[in-house]
C-alpha positions in Angstrom: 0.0 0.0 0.0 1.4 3.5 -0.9 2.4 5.5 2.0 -0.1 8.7 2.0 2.8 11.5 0.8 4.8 10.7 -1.8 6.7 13.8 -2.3 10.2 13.4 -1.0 9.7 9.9 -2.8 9.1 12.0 -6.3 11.9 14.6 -5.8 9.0 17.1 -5.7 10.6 19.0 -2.5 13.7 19.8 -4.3 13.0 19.7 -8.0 9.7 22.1 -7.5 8.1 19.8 -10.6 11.1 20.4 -13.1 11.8 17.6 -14.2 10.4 16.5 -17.6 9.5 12.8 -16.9 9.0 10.1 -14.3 9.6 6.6 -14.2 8.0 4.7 -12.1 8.7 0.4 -11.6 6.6 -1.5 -9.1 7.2 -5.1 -7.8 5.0 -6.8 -4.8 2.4 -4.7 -5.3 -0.7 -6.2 -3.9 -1.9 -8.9 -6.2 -4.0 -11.0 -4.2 -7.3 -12.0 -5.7 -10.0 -9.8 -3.5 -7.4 -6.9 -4.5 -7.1 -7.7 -8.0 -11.0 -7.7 -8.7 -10.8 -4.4 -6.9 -7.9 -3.0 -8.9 -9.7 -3.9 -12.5 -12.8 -2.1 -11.6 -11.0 0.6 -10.2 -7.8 2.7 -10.1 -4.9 0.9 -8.4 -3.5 2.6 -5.8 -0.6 3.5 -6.4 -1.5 4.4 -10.0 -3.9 6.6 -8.2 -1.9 8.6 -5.8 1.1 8.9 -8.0 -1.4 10.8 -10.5 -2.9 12.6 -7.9 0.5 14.2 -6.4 1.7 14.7 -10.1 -0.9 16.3 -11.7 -1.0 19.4 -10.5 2.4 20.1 -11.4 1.9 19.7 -15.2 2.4 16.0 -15.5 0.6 13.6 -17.4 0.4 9.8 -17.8 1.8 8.6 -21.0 1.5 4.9 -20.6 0.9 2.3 -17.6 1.1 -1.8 -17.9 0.5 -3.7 -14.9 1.4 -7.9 -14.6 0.3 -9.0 -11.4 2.4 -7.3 -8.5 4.5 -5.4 -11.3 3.6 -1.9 -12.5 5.6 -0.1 -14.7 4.0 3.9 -14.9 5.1 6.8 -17.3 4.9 10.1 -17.0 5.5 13.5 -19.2 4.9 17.1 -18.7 1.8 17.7 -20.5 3.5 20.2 -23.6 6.3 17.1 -23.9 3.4 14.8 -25.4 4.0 15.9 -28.7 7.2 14.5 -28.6 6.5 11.2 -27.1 5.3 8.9 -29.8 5.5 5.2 -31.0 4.0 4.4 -27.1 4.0 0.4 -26.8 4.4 -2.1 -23.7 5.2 -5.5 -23.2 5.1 -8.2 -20.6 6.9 -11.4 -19.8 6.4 -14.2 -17.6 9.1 -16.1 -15.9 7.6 -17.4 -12.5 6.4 -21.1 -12.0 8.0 -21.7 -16.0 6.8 -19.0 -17.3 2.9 -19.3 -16.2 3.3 -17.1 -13.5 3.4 -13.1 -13.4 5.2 -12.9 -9.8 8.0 -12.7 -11.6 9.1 -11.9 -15.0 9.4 -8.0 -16.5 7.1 -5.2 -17.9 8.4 -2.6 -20.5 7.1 0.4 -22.2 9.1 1.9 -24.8 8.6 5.3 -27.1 10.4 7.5 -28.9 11.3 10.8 -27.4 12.2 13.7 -29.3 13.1 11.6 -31.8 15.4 9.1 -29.8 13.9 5.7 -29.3 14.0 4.9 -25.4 13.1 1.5 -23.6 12.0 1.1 -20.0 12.6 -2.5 -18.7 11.3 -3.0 -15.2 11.8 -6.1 -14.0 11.3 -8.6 -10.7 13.7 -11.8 -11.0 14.1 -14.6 -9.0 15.4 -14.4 -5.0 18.0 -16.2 -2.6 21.7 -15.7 -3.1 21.9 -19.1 -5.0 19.6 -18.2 -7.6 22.4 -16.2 -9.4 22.5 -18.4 -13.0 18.6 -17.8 -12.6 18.5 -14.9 -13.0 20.6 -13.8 -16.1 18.7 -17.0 -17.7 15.4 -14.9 -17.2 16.7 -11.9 -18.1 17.8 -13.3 -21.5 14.8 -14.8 -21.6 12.6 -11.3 -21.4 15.0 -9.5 -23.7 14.3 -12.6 -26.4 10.8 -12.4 -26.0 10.0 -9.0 -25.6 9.7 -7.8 -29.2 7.8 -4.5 -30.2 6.0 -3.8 -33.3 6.9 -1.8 -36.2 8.6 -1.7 -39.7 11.3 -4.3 -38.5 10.7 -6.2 -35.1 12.6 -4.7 -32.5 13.9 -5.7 -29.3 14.5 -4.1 -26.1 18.8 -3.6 -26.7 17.5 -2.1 -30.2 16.8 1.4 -28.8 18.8 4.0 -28.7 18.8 4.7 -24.7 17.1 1.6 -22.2 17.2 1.6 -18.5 17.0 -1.5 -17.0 15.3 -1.2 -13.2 13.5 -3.3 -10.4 13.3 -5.7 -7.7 17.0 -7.8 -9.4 17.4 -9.6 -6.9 21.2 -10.0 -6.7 23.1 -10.1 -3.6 26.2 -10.3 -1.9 28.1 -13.0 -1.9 31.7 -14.6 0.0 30.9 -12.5 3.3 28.8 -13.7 6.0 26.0 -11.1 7.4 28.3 -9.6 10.4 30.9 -8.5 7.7 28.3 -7.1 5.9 26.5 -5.3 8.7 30.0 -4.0 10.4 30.6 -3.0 6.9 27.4 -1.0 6.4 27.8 0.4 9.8 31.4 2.1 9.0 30.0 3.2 5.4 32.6 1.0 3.6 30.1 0.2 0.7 32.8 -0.4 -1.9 33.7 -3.2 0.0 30.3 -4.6 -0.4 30.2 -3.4 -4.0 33.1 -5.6 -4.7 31.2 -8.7 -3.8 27.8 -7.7 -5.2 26.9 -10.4 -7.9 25.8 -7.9 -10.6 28.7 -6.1 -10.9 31.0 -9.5 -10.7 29.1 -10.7 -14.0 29.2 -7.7 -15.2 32.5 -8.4 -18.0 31.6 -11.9 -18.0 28.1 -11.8 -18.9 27.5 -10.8 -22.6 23.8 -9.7 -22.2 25.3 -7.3 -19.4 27.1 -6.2 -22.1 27.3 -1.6 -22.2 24.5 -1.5 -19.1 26.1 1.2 -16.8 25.3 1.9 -13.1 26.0 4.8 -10.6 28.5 4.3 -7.6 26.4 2.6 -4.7 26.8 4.9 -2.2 24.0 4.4 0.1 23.3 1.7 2.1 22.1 -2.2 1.1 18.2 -1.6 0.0 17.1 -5.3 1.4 15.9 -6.9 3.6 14.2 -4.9 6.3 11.6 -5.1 9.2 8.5 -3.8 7.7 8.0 -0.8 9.6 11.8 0.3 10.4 15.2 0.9 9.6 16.5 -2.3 11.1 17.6 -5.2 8.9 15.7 -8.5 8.8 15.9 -9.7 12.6 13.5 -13.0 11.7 14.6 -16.4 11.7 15.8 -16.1 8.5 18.4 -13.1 8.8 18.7 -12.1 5.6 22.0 -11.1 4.7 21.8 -7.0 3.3 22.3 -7.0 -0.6 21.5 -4.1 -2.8 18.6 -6.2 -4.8 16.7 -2.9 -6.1 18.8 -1.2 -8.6 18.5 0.8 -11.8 20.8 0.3 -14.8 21.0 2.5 -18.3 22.6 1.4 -21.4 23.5 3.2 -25.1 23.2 1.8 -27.9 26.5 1.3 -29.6 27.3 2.9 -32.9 29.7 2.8 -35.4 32.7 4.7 -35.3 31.5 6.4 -38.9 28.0 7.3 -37.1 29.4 8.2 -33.6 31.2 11.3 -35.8 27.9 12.2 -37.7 26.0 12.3 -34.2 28.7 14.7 -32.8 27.4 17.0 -35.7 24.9 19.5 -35.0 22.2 20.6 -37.4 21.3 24.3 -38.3 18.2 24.1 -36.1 20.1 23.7 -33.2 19.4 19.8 -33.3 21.8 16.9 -32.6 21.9 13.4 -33.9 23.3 12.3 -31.3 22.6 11.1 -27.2 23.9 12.0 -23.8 22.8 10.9 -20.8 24.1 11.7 -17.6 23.1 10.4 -13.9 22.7 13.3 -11.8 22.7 11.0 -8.3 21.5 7.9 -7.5 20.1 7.3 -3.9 17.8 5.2 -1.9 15.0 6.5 0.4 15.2 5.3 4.0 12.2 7.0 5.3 10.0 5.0 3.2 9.0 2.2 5.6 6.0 0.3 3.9 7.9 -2.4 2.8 11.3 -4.7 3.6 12.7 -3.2 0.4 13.8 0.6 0.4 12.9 2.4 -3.4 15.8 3.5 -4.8 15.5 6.8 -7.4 18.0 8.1 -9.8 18.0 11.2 -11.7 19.3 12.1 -15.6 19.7 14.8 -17.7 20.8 16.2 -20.8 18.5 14.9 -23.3 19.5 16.5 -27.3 16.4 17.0 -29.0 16.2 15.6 -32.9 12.4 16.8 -33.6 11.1 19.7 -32.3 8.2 20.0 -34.5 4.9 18.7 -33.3 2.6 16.8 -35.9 0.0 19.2 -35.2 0.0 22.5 -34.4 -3.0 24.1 -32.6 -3.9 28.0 -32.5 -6.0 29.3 -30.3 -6.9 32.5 -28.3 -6.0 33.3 -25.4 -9.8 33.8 -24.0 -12.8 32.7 -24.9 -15.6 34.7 -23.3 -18.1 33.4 -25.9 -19.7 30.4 -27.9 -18.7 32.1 -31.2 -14.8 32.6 -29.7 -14.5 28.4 -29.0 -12.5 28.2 -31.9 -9.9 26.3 -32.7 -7.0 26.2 -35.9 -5.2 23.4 -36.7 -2.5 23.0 -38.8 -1.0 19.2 -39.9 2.3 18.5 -41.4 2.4 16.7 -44.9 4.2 13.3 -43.3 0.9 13.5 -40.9 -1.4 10.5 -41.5 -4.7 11.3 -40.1 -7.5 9.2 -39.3 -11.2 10.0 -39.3 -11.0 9.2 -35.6 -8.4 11.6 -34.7 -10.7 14.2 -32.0 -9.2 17.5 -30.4 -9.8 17.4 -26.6 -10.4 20.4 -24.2 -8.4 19.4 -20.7 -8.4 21.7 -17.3 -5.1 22.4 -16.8 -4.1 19.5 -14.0 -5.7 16.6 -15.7 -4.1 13.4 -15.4 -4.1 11.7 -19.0 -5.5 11.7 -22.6 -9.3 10.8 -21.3 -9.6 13.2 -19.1 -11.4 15.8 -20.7 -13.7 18.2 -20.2 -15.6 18.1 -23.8 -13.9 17.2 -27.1 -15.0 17.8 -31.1 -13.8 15.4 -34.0 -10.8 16.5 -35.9 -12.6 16.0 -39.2 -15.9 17.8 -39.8 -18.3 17.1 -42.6 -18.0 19.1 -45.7 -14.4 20.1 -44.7 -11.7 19.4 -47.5 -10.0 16.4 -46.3 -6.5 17.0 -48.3 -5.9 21.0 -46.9 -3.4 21.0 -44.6 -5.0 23.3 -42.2 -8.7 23.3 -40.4 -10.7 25.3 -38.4 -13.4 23.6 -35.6 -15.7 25.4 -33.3 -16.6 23.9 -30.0 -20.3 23.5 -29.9 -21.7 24.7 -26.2 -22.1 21.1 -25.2 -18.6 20.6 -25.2 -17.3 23.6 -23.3 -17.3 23.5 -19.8 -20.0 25.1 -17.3 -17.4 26.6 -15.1 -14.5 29.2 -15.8 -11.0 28.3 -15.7 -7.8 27.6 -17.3 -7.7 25.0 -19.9 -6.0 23.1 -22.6 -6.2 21.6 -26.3 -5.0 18.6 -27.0 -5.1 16.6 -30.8 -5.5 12.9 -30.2 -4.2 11.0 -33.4 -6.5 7.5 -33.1 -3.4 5.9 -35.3 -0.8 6.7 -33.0 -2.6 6.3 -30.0 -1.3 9.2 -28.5 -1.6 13.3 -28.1 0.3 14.8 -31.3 -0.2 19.0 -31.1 -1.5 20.9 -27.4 -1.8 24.4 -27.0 -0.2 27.0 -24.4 -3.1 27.5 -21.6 -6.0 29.7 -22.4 -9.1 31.2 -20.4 -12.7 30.1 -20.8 -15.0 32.4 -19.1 -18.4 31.2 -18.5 -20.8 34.0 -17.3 -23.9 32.1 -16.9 -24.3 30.1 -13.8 -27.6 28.0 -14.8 -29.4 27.4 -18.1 -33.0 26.3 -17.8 -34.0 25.2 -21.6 -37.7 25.2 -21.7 -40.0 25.2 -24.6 -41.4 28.8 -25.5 -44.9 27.7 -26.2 -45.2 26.8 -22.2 -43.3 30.3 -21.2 -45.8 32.2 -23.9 -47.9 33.9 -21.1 -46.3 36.6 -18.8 -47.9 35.4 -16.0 -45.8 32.3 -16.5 -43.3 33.5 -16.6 -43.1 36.2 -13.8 -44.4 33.4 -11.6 -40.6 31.0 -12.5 -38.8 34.2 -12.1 -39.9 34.7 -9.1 -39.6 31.4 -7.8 -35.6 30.8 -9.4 -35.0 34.0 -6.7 -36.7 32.0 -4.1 -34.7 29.3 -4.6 -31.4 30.9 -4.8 -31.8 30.0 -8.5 -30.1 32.3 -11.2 -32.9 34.5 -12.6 -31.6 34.7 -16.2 -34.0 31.9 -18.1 -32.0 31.9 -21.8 -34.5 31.1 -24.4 -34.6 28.9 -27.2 -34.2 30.1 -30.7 -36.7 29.4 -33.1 -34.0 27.2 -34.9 -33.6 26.0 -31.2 -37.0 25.2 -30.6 -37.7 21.5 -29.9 -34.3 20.6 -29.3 -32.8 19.7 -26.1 -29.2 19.8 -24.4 -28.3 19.0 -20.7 -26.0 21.1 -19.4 -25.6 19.2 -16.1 -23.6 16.5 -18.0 -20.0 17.2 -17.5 -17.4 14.4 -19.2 -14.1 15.5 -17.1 -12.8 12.2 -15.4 -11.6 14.2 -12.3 -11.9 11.4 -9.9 -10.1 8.0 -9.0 -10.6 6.6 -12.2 -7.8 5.9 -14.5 -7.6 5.9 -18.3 -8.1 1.6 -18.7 -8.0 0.2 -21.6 -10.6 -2.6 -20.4 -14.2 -2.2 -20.3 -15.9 -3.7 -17.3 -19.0 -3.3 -18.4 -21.6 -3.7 -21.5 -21.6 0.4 -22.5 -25.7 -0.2 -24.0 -26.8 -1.9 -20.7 -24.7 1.2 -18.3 -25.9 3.5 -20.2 -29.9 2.6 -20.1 -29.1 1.9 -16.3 -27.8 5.1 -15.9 -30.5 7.0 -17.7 -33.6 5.0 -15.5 -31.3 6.2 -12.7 -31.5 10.1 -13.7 -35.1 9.9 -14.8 -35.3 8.4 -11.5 -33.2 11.1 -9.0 -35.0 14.0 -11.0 -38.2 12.8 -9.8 -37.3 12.0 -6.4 -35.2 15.6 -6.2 -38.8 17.4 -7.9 -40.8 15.9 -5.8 -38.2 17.0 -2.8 -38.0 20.7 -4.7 -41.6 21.5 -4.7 -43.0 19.5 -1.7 -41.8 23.1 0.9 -44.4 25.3 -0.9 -47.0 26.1 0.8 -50.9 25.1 0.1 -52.6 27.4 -2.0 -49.7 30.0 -2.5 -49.2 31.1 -6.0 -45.6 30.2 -6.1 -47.2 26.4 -5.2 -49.6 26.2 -7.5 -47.9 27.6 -10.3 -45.1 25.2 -9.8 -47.6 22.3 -9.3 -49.0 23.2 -12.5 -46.2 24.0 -14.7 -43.5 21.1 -12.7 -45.1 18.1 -15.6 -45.3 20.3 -18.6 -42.1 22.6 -18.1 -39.7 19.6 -16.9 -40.8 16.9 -19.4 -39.1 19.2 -22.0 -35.7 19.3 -20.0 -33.6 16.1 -21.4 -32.6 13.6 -18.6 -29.5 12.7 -20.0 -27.5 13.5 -23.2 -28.3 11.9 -26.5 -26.7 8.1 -26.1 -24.7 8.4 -29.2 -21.5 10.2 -28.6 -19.2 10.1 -31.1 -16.6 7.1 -30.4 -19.0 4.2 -30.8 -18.4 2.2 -33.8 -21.3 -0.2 -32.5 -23.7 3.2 -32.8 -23.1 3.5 -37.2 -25.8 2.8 -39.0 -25.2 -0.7 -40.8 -23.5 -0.6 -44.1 -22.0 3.1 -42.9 -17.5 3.4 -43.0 -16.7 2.3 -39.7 -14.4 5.5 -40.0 -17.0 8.1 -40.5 -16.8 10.9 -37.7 -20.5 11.6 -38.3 -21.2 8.3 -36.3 -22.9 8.5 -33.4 -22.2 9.5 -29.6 -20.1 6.9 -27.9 -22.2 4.9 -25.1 -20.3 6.4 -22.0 -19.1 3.8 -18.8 -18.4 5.2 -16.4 -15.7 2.6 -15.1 -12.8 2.2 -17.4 -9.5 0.5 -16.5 -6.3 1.6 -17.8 -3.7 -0.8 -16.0 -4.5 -3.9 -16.7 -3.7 -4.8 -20.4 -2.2 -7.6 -19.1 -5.8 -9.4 -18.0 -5.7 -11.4 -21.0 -3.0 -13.0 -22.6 -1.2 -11.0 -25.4 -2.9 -7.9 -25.0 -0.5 -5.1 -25.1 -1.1 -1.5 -25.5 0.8 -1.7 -29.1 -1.6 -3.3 -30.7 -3.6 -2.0 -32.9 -7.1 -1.4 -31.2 -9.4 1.9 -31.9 -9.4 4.2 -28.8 -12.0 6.4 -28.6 -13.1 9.4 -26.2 -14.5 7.8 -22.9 -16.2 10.0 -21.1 -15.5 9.8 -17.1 -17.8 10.2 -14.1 -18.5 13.6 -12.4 -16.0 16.0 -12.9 -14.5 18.8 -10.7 -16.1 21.4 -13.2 -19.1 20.0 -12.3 -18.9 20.3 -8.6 -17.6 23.8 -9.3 -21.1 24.7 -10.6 -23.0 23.1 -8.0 -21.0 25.3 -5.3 -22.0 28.1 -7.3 -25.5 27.2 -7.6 -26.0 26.4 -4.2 -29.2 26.9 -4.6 -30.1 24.4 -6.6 
């Protein structure tokens, strides 16, 4: 269980949310069944909380995989995404023969402005004996982890991969009083000298370029849960440095290594440098016998600077007819009809959590000009001011391509009561609601329909920001069709329950009763109970015979519950492969508790 602050763990009390991404490889996390079931239908914990503390400083999750008790989580400051592309993970089973996922490794690799980058976090087996074990599994995950693309490539195929996790390798030839006195005076390179990893190090050909800080903090394993003591069970556990992180280059040619020292007019550099700013553990962490260990790198050459798409926006919108959006595409660009432009309150936490979004592609728009212009209908802005963000989903990358700077929405009405104008016709009527919207705390301004308005209905109380626990998943727990007729008996439901409540404090025979008791049938059957079911996203919603890739498809059915750990619940699904992601709408969002606070009233 995560402890309840994670700060010092995150480097957030010295880095003040500089840094441009995190890393973040799990092993033991609670896997038992009761907390699996748990886990699928909801956020895992520490998925949770690291998005929680992270968020508000500009980060965003890029990717998460999850085998078992292994989690492997990615993160990116929000205007790096862009930059990030190529996103696929992999998993690989080693315990009980490879059946098992208590062991084994979990990798997410990308390319990053431009450089491809591999992030191998891995759990292998225990005991000091164990030590040919161990390099057999690693080889074993390297030769089956293979990612898709032009040519099948493998995790030493990147440019940059760091290696990390629960290893497992100890130290050897010293009995556990040499170690402790040793630990106790701070001569660690003395233990270092005996650690198996870097023993096998020149003799082990997979090991082959992997590079490591000095190990100048004290043995990570094994500890009294609870404390800074080591293991005082009946086992005694000799002290070993089991939880390490490694990083390795690619190597290059000798030819090539000259071209990457070259530097482009742009300012741009071929080649990679990476650097290990320090290497610690964290003793204060005491929720389990292991002590995380956290590194830090920098310098990081940029080879594309250029975003796929670039958005242009203004820096307010105060009105309907100012939600507009341009967006430019480069020529190399490959755009899909799927490919939707989402509006994000600064904070959020990934790629689903919206506020509203629009499709990319609009009818009648000329699908070869390289530039576009979309207006956000009122529907898909948010009911409550702030500061926001755009950000271009490409469906075929699976990924956020082009995000703006943040921008202001300004939203100067507080409640919209949509109403047909043949019931508000009279003047009587309507005196009697204004009068009884300032008797209920309720804004006074009623907005008419239009006459091209007229008849048609939107529900304003809808907001699609996922601003609580739940996580982008890539599982569905539920059928969409039968959630979404659930949920709509259970609005028609709670509106006449809270009607009933509303109107049941007027007094008998007061005008402001009997108006409302009059008026409460007629005036509120013409307010929608939910939004139309066929949000755009829902393949299953086209009409038969229609291109599966036509943006003018319905509105996607919305659950409410959607996992984004777990591609690992089924056997060979992986978040490379080549599935259609669609806008999910969350459950109530911040924005819409924002509005209820203002409307108090209500």
């Amino acid at each position: 269980t995560p402890p309840d602050d994670i700060t010092t763990l995150l480097g957030l009390n010295v880095g003040d949310g500089n840094t441009d991404m995190y890393i973040i490889g799990l092993q033991e996390v609670n896997s038992m069944i009761n907390k699996r079931l748990k886990d699928v239908l909801f956020t895992d914990q520490w998925s949770e909380v690291c998005m929680e503390r992270l968020s508000p400083f500009g980060y965003v999750l890029v990717t998460s995989e999850r085998m078992q008790g292994l989690i492997l989580l990615v993160f990116a400051k929000y205007f790096h995404l862009p930059f990030i592309r190529g996103v696929q993970t992999e998993t690989t089973r080693t315990g009980l023969g490879g059946y098992w996922g208590n062991k084994g490794g979990i990798s997410a690799r990308m390319t990053v402005f431009g450089h491809s980058v591999c992030f191998l976090n891995c759990h292998l087996p225990a005991h000091i004996e164990n030590h040919e074990d161990r390099m057999y599994d690693f080889e074993s995950i390297l030769q089956q982890q293979q990612f898709e693309g032009p040519a099948a490539t493998g995790v030493l195929d990147h440019d940059l991969v760091f290696w990390f996790g629960d290893l497992n390798f100890r130290i050897e030839k010293m009995d556990i009083q040499a170690v402790k006195s040793a630990i106790e005076n701070n001569k660690y390179s003395m233990l270092w000298e005996k650690d198996q990893l870097n023993m096998t190090k020149d003799s082990e050909t997979v090991l082959e370029g992997f590079q490591e800080g000095p190990l100048k903090f004290p043995p990570t394993y094994k500890f009294d849960v609870g404390t800074n003591t080591y293991d005082t069970s009946g086992k005694k556990r000799t002290p070993a440095w089991t939880d390490r992180i490694l990083w390795r280059l690619r190597v290059t040619a000798p030819a090539a290594q000259k071209v990457a020292k070259r530097v482009s007019a742009s300012g741009l550099t071929n080649g990679i440098k990476v650097t290990q700013h320090f290497y610690r553990s964290h003793m204060e962490y005491l929720v389990s016998d292991h002590k995380p260990t956290y590194a830090q790198f920098f310098q990081f050459p940029y080879r594309v600077d250029i975003p796929l798409v670039t958005l242009i926006v203004e820096d307010e919108w105060k009105d309907y007819e100012e939600a507009k959006v341009i967006f430019k595409l480069m020529p190399n660009y490959s755009r899909s009809a799927w490919d939707w432009i989402g509006l994000y309150k600064v904070g959020f936490k990934h790629h689903k959590d919206y506020v509203g979004y629009m499709w990319a592609r609009q009818e009648g728009a000329n699908i070869y000009s390289q530039e576009h212009e979309l207006t956000f209908t009122e529907e898909e802005l948010p009911k409550f001011s702030g500061d926001f963000i755009l950000g271009y989903y490409s469906n075929n990358m699976s990924t956020i391509v082009g995000v703006t700077e943040p921008f202001q929405v300004i939203i100067t009405h507080c409640f919209y009561l949509w109403a047909n104008k043949k019931l508000l016709s009279s003047s009587s009527q309507f005196t009697g609601i204004l009068q009884l919207s300032q008797h209920f705390s309720i804004h006074p301004q009623i907005q008419l329909p239009t006459e091209a308005e007229s008849g048609s209905s939107s529900d304003s109380s809808d907001v699609s920001s996922e601003n609580d626990s739940t996580v982008v998943m890539k599982l569905m727990t539920r059928s969409p069709t039968l959630r979404r007729k659930h949920r709509s008996r259970s609005r028609s439901r709670r509106e006449s329950r809270s009607r009933s409540r509303s109107f049941s404090g007027s007094r008998s025979g007061s005008i402001a009763g009997n108006l409302l008791s009059s008026l409460s049938s007629n005036l509120f059957s013409n307010v929608p109970s939910s939004r139309p079911s066929s949000r755009p996203g829902s393949r299953s919603g086209s009409p038969a015979g229609s291109p599966a890739g036509s943006p003018s498809s319905s509105r996607p059915s919305t659950p409410t519950e959607l996992r984004v750990m777990e591609l690992s619940l089924t056997d060979g699904t992986a978040a490379g492969s080549k599935n259609t992601t669609r806008p999910v709408e969350g459950s109530q969002s911040q924005g819409a508790t924002d509005k209820n606070k203002e409307c108090s009233g209500m």
